[in-house]
N, C-alpha and C positions, 0 to 999 in steps of 0.2 A: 330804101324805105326810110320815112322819117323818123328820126327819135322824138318825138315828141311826147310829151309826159298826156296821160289820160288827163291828169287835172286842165294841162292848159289846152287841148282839145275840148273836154268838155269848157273852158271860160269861153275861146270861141264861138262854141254854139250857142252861148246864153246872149255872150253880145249880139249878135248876128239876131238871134229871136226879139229880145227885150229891146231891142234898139229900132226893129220894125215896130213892135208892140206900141212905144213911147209916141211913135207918131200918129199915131189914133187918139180918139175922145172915147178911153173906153166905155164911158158911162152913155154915150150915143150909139153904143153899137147894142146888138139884140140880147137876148138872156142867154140864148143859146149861143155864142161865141164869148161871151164873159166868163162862161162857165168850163169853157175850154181853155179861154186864156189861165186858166186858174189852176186848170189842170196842169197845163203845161209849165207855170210857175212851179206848182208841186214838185211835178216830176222833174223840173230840173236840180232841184235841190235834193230831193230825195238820190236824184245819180250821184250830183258829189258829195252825200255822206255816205255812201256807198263806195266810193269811188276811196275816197277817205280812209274810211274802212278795209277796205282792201289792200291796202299798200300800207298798213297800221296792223298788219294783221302777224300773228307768230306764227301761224302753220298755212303749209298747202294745205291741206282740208280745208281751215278758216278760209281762203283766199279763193276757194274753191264752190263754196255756198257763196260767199260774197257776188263771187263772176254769176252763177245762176240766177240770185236777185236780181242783177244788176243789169243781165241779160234781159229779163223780163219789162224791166224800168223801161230801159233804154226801147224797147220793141214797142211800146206804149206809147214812148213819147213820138218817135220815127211817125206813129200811127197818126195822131193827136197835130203831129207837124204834119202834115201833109192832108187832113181835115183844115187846119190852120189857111192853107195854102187856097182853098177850094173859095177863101172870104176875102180872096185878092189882099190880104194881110201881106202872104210873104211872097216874093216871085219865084218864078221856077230856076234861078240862076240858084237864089241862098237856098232852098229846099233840098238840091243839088250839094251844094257844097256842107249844108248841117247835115245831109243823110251820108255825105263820107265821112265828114268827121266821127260821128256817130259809129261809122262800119267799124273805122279804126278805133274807136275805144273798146270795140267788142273787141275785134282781132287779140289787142292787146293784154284781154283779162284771158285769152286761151291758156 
């Protein structure tokens, strides 16, 4: 299994997202995927101060709430990516590879 650090799994998923994102005119796209994109902005950052959080944290208990937050974040965005996906935004190869990345930042806050 990889050691990879949750932080630099979740940068991957952000490039991977925001770098499809980048090549659109989002101001030509409809209200209803703007809105999602925006979400999905949120939620990414919302995970790595979370994420942040978590590994800043003094107690199991602290690091323990953190993973439940963060579990939920993270279930939202997965959700949110794959709505994403349904506006021919992201293909099913990166959908695929953001929803491991993603498994494995969960795996990692158990």
């Amino acid at each position: 299994m990889n050691n990879i650090s949750p932080q630099r799994l979740l940068k991957n998923v952000e490039d991977i997202i925001l770098g499809e994102i980048k090549t659109i005119d989002i101001y030509q796209t409809p209200t209803s995927e703007q809105r999602l994109i925006t979400r999905i902005k949120n939620e990414l950052i919302d995970s790595r101060l979370y994420i942040r959080d978590y590994e800043t944290s003094d107690t199991r208990l602290a690091q323990q709430d953190i993973a439940g937050k963060l579990q939920l974040i993270l279930n939202q965005l997965l959700k949110n990516i794959l709505r994403l996906s349904e506006y021919n935004i992201l293909s099913a190869v990166d959908v695929a590879q953001v929803s491991a990345q993603l498994g494995q930042i969960m795996d990692n806050m158990l």
